[in-house]
N, C-alpha and C positions, 0 to 999 in steps of 0.2 A: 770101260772108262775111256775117255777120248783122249784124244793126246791136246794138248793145246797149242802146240805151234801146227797142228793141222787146219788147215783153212775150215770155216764152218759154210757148210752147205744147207741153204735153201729149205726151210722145209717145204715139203709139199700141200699143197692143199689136200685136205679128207676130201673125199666123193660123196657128196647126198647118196643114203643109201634111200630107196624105195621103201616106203613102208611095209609091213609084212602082215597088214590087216586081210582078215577072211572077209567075205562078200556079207557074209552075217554081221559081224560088229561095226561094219563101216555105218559112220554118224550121218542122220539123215539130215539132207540140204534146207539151209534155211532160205526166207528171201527176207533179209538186209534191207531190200532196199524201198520195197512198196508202204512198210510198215514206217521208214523213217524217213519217207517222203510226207506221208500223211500227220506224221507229228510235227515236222517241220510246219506243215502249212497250217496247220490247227496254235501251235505257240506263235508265230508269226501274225495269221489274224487276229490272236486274244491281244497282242501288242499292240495293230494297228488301232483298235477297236479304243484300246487304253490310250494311246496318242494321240486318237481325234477326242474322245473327249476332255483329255488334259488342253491339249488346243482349243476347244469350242470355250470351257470354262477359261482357258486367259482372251482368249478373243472376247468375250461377254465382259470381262473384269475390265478390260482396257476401253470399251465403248463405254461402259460405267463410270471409268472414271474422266475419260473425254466428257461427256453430259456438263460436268459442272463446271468443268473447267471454260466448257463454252459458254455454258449461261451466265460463268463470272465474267467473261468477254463481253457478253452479250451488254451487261451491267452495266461492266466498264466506260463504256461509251457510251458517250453524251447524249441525251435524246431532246426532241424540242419538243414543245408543247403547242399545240397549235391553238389559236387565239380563240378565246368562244366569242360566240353569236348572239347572246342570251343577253335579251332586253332588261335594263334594270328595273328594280323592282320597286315601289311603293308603298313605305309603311300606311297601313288606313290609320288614320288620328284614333286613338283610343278614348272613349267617351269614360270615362274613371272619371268625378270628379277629383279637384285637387284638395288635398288635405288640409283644413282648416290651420293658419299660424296664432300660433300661441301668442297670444298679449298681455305685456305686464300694466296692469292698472296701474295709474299714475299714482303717486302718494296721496294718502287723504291730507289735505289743509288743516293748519295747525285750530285748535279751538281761540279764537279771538278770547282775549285779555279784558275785562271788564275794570274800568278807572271809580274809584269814588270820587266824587266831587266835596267839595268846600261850598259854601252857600254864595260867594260870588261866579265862583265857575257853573253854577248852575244857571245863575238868572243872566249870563252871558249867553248859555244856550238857548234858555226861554226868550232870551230877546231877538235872536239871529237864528233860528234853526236849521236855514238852507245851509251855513257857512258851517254847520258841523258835520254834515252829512255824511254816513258812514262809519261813525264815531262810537266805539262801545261805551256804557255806562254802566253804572251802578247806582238806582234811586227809589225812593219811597213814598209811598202814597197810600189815600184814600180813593176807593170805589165811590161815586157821587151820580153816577146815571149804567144799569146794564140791564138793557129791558129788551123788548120787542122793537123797539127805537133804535137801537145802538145796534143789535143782531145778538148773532151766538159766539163772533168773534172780534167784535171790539167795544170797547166799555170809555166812561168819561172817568177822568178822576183828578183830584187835586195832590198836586207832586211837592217833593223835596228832595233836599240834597242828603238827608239822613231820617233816621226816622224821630219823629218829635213826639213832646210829652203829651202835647192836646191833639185835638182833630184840626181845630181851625188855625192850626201852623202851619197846616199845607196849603200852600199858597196858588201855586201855580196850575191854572186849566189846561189841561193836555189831555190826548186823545191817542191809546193803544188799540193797535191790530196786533192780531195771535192767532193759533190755532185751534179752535175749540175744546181738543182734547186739553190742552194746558189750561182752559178758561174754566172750563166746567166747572169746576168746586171755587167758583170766585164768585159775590153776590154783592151789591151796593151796601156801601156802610164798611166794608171789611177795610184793615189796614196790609199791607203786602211790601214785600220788597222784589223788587223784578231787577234781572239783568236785561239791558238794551241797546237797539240800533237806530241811531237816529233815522230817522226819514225824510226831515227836512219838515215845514210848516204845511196848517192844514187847515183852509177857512169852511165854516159852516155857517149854517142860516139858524139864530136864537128864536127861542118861544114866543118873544117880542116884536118879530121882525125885523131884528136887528142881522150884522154877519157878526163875525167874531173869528182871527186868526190864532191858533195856538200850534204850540208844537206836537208831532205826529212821530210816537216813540212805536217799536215794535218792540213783542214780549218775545222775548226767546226763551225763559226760562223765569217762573214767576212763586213767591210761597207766601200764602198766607200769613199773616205774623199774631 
């Protein structure tokens, strides 16, 4: 036991002892350093090898994406159009004819109104018949000549303003043109009643040698009676 108001002293350091290995168990030498040379410089190259190409592929990405960005530039600005040369051109006339236009037919005219007569308004026309001309009627008569003399389309007959109880009340010589198809079924002697257009007066030359002026009615529509 120490005393404790003794000063403490120093300890000494221990002395490395020597090993007390026989020539037999001593461990044979390694070389440390050839072997971890060589792996240094084998994990080193696999890095550098990984760096260039992490580098190659962003270097490639970045000119990838530079490309559009330049050709949006490129876009961007204005470009001019340079003026052409080119001759104008010449439609050739096209020989089509043109399409026929549609035409409305005018209205037909109305059918003219046929007047009966009174026996003075009659013999006013038998006396004047240029100053009626134009003038529809309505009158009755005898067939008195429709031969080979007269033709196929107009006949002599004795007129009135109505139709009368004898034959020889027909007083007035007058002379119709017609269309033969409306004539055909008419023969001398028959009585009729015809609608008419005056035509104004009409002289002819008598069996006698005489002339003779009478009025010149047209048949527009005629019926035996």
């Amino acid at each position: 036991m120490t005393d404790a108001t003794s000063p403490m002293t120093p300890e000494q350091p221990a002395v490395p002892q020597e090993p007390t290995t026989s020539p037999d168990t001593a461990p044979e030498p390694t070389m440390p350093a050839k072997h971890s040379n060589a792996r240094a410089w084998a994990m080193g190259g696999i890095a550098l090898v990984v760096a260039l190409g992490v580098g190659g592929a962003f270097i490639g990405a970045s000119s990838d994406d530079a490309k559009p960005a330049a050709g949006a530039m490129a876009s961007a600005s204005p470009s001019t159009v340079a003026p052409t040369t080119a001759a104008p051109t010449t439609a050739a006339p096209t020989s089509a004819a043109p399409s026929p236009t549609r035409t409305i037919p005018p209205p037909k005219p109305k059918p003219p109104s046929y007047k009966t007569l009174g026996a003075r308004q009659w013999k006013l026309i038998a006396k004047d018949p240029d100053g009626y001309l134009g003038k529809t009627y309505v009158v009755y008569g005898r067939v008195t000549q429709f031969d080979a003399a007269t033709g196929v389309d107009s006949f002599r007959a004795d007129v009135a303003h109505r139709r009368m109880a004898e034959e020889y009340d027909y007083e007035t010589n007058t002379i119709f043109n017609g269309s033969q198809s409306d004539l055909d079924n008419l023969v001398e002697d028959d009585i009729f009643r015809a609608n008419v257009t005056v035509l104004g007066s009409y002289s002819y030359d008598t069996q006698i040698g005489g002339e003779t002026t009478v009025p010149l009615l047209q048949v527009d529509s005629i019926k035996v009676l």
